[in-house]
KELO-593925 format. One record per residue (C-alpha): x, y, z. Coordinates in pm, 1 decimal, decimal comma. Example, Ala and Ser with C-alpha at 12.3 -4.5 7.8 and 13.67 -1.06 7.14 Angstrom:
REM residues 2
[[1230,0; -450,0; 780,0]]
[[1367,0; -106,0; 714,0]]
This chain:
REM residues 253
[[11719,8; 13355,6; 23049,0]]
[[11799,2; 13596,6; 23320,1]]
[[11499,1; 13745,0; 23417,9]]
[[11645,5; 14106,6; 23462,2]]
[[11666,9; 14110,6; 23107,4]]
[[11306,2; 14063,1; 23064,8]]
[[11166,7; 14428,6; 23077,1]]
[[11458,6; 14520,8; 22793,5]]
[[11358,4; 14228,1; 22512,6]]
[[11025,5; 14247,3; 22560,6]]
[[10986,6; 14625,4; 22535,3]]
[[11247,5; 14639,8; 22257,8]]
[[11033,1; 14366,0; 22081,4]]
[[10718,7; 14535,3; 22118,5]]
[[10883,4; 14855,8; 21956,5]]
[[10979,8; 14633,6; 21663,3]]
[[10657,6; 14414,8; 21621,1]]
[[10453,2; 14770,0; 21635,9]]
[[10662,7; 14956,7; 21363,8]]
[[10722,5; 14703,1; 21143,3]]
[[10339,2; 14657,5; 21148,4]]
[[10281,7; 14964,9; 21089,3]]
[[10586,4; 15012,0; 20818,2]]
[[10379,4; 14690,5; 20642,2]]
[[10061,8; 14889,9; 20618,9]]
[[10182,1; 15216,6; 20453,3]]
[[10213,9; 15379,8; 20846,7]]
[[10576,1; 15476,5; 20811,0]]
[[10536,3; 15823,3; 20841,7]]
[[10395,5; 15734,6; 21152,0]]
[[10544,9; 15468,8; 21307,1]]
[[10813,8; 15624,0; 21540,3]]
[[10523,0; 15768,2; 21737,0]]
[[10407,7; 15463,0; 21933,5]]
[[10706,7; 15464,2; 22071,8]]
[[10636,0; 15759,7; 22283,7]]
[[10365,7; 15604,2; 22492,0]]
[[10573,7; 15235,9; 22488,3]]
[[10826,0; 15450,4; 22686,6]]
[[10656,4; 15609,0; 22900,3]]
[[10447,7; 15319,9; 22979,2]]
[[10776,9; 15096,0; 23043,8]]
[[10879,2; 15389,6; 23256,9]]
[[10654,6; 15384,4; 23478,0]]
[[10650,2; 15015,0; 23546,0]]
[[11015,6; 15036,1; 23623,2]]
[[11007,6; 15349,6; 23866,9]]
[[11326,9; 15484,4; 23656,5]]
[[11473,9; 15839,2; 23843,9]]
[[11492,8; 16094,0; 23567,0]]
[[11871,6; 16103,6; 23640,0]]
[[11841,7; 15704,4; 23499,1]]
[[11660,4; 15771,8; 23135,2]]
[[11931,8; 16037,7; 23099,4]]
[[11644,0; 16327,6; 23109,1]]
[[11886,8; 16603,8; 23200,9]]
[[12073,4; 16924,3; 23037,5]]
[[12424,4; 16785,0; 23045,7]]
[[12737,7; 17019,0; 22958,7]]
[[12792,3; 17267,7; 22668,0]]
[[13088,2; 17068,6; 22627,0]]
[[12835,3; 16805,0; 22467,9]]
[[12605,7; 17026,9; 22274,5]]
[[12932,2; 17138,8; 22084,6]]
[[12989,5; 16763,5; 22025,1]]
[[12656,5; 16717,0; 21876,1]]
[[12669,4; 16977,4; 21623,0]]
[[12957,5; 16898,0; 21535,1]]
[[12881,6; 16519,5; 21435,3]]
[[12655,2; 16602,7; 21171,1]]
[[12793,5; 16964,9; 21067,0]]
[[13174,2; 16754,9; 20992,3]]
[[13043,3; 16441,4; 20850,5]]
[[12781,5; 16553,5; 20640,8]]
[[13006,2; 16872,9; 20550,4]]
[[13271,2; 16685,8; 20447,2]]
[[13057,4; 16406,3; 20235,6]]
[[12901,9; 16716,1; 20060,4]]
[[13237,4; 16798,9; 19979,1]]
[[13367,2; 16462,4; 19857,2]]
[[13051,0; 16468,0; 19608,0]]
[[13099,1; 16787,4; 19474,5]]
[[13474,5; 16697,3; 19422,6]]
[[13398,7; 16424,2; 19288,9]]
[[13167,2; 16597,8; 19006,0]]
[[12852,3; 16359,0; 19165,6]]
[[12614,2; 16712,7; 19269,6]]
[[12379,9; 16880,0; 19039,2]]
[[12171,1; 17169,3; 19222,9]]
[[12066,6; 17302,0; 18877,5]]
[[11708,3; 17227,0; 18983,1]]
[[11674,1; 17246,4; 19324,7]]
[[11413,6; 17428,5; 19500,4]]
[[11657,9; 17622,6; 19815,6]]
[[11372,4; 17802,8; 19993,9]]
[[11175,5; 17432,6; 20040,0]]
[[11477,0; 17264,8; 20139,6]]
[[11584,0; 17533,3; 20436,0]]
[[11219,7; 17571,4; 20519,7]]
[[11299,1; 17122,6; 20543,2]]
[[11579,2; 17183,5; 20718,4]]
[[11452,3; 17440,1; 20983,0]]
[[11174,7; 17232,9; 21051,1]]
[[11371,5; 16892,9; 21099,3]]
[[11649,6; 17025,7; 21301,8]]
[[11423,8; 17215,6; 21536,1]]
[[11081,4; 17037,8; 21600,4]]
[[11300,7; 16737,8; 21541,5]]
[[11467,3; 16765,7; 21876,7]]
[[11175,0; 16719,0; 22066,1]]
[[11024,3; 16439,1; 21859,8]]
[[11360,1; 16235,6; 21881,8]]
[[11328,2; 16323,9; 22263,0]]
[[10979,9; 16127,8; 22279,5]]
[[11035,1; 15869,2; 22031,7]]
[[11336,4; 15713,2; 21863,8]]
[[11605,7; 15864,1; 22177,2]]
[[11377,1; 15840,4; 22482,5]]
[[11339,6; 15531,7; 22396,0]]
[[11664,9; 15310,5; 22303,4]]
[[11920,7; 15573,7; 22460,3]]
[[11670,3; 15659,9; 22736,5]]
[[11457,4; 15386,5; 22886,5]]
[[11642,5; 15096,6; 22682,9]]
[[11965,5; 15194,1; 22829,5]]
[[11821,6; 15234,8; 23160,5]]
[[11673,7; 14883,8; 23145,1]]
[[12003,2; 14742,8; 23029,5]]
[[12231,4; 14947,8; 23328,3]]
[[11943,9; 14786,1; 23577,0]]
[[11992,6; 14480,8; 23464,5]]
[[12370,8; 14475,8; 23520,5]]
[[12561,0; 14594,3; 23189,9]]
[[12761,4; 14810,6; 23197,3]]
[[12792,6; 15149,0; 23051,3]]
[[12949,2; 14957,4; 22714,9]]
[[12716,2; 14688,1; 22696,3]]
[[12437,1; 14922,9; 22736,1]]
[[12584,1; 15090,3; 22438,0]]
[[12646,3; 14852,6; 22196,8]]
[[12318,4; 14668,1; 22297,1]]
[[12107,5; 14940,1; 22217,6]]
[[12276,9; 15018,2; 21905,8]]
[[12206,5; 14676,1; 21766,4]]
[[11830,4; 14743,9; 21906,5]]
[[11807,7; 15106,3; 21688,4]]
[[11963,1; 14918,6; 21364,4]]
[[11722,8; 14662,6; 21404,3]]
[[11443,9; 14873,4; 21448,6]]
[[11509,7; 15068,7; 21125,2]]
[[11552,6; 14699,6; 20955,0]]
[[11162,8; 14735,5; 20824,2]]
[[11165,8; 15148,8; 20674,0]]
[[11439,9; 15054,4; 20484,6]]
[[11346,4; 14719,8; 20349,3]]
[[10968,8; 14705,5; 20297,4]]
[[10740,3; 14964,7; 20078,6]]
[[10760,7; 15244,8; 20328,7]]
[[10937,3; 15546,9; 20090,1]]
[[11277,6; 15507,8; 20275,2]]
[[11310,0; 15172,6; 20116,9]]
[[11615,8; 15149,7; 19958,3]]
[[11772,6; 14893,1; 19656,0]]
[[11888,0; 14563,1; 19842,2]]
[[12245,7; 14645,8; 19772,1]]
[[12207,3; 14954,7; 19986,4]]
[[12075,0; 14813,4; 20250,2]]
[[12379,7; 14622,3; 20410,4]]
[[12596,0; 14952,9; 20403,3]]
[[12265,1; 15138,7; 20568,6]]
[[12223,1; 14890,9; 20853,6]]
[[12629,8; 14951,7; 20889,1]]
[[12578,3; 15309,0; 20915,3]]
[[12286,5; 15251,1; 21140,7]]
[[12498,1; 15126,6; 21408,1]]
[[12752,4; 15402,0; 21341,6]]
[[12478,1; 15621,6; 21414,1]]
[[12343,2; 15451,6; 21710,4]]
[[12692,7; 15443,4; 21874,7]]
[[12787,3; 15763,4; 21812,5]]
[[12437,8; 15922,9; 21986,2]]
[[12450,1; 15632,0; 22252,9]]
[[12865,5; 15776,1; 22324,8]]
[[12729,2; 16089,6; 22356,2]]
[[12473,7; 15973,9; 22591,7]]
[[12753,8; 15772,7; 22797,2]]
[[12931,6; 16138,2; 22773,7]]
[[12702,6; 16363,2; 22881,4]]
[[12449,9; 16147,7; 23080,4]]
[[12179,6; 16340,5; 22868,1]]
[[11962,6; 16219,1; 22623,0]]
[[11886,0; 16583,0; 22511,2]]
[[12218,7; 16620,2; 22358,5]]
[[12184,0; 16308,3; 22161,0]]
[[11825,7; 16414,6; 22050,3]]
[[12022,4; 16728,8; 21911,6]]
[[12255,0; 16562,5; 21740,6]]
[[11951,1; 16335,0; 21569,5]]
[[11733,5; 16595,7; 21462,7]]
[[12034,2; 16854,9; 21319,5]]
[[12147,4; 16561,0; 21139,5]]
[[11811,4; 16451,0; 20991,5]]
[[11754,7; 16803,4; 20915,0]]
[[12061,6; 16806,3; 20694,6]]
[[12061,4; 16442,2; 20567,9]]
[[11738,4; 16403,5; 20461,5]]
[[11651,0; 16748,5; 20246,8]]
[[12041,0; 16771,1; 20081,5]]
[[12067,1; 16454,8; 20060,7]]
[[11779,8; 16286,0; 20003,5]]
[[11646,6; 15939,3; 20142,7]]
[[11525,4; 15616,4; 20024,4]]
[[11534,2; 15696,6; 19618,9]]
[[11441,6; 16057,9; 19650,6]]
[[11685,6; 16247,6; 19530,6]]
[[11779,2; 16555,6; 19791,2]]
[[11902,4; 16909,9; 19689,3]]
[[12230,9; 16834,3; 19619,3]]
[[12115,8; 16643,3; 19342,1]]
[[12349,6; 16336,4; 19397,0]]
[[12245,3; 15975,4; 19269,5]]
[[12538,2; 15783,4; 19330,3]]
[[12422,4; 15750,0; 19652,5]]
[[12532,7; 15433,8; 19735,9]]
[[12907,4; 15557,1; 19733,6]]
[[12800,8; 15941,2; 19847,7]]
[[12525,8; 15925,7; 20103,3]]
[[12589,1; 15953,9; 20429,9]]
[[12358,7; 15686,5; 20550,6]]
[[12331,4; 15445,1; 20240,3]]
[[12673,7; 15530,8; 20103,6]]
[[13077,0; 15412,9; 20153,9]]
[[13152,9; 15769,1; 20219,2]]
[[12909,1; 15744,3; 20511,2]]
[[13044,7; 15416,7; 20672,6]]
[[13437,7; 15591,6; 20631,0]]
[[13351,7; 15933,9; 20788,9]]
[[13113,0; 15792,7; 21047,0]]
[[13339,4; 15534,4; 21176,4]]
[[13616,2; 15795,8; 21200,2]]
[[13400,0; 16022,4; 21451,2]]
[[13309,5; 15721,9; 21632,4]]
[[13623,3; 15623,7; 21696,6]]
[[13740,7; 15984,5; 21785,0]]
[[13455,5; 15994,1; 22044,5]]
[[13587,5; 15651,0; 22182,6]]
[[13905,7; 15827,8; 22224,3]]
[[13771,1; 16145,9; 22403,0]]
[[13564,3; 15846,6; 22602,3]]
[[13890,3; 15668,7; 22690,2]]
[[14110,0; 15982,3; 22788,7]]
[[13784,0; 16123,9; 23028,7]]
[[13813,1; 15821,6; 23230,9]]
């Protein structure tokens, strides 16, 4: 094995080992946050400039981009649901789900900056560019990493453990995910704008739609055909805004 890529498998298998330890011992609320010192830690070691982990503003242009991910895809899967006759809000509580919301897309941005995108967009993709991939190897790389990091949440007792016909379509959408945030890091050369994009779509997702078997506000159960991380809809509309970033991507060069 080329030794260059020794810093980037052994921290990304440290990140795994750790969480799925912790996912294994009812830690999953918990377990993002040893990232945060695993990154700064590999960091440090590797003298990366800021300019390198993608610790910089970037362009409106991008901020626009990352609303707009989770504002279109999970807009538009709300709508397909309700269309489709698959929503029942007749019991949900609204104030607790936008005080869910707020909270998530807000304090969420900085906690994806520390954790979950500091650490495969930021250092991960640093470690990969240093070690001579390029910008797309760097991107699908750590967009396997991300899936397979999420592999134990979603599979063990953790609360976001879903049915094990879910979980193939989650681990698609995953990587959808991951490439879309990653594209928008390759965009924007800023890992803030993908940690907005995270935490505005976790702040949606997770309250109206729900996660693991919990039921969100928009009351939908068929959520293997209408959620937007678990669900068919989710794998269609995803893949459609990766591949119009790709395009944006292709006609920038």
């Amino acid at each position: 094995m080329d030794r260059r890529y020794t810093p980037a498998i052994a921290g990304t298998s440290a990140a795994i080992l750790v969480t799925t330890a912790m996912d294994a011992n009812g830690l999953a609320a918990f377990s993002a946050l040893p990232l945060m010192p695993l990154t700064a830690l590999l960091w440090y070691l590797q003298k990366f400039s800021q300019a390198e982990i993608g610790l910089a503003w970037g362009a409106a242009r991008g901020y626009r981009l990352a609303v707009a991910y989770p504002l279109i895809v999970l807009g538009l899967t709300a709508i397909v649901a309700f269309a489709a006759g698959a929503t029942d809000t007749s019991e949900t509580d609204w104030n607790k789900t936008l005080i869910n919301f707020g909270l998530m897309s807000t304090i969420g941005i900085v906690m994806g900056l520390i954790t979950e995108e500091g650490f495969f967009r930021g250092w991960l993709w640093a470690a990969l560019r240093r070690a001579g991939q390029s910008e797309t190897q760097a991107l699908l790389w750590t967009s396997l990493a991300f899936t397979a990091w999420h592999v134990s949440a979603i599979t063990l007792d953790t609360g976001f453990d879903v049915p094990a016909a879910e979980i193939p379509v989650y681990l698609v959408n995953a990587t959808l995910l991951g490439l879309i945030w990653g594209m928008l890091r390759m965009m924007t050369g800023s890992i803030v704008v993908a940690s907005v994009s995270h935490a505005l779509w976790n702040g949606i997702d997770y309250p109206f739609f729900g996660f693991g078997e919990n039921v969100g506000a928009l009351g939908i159960q068929q959520t293997h055909i209408y959620g937007p991380e678990v669900g068919l809809v989710g794998i269609v509309l995803n893949t459609l805004f990766a591949a119009a970033l790709y395009q944006l991507i292709k006609r920038g060069q």
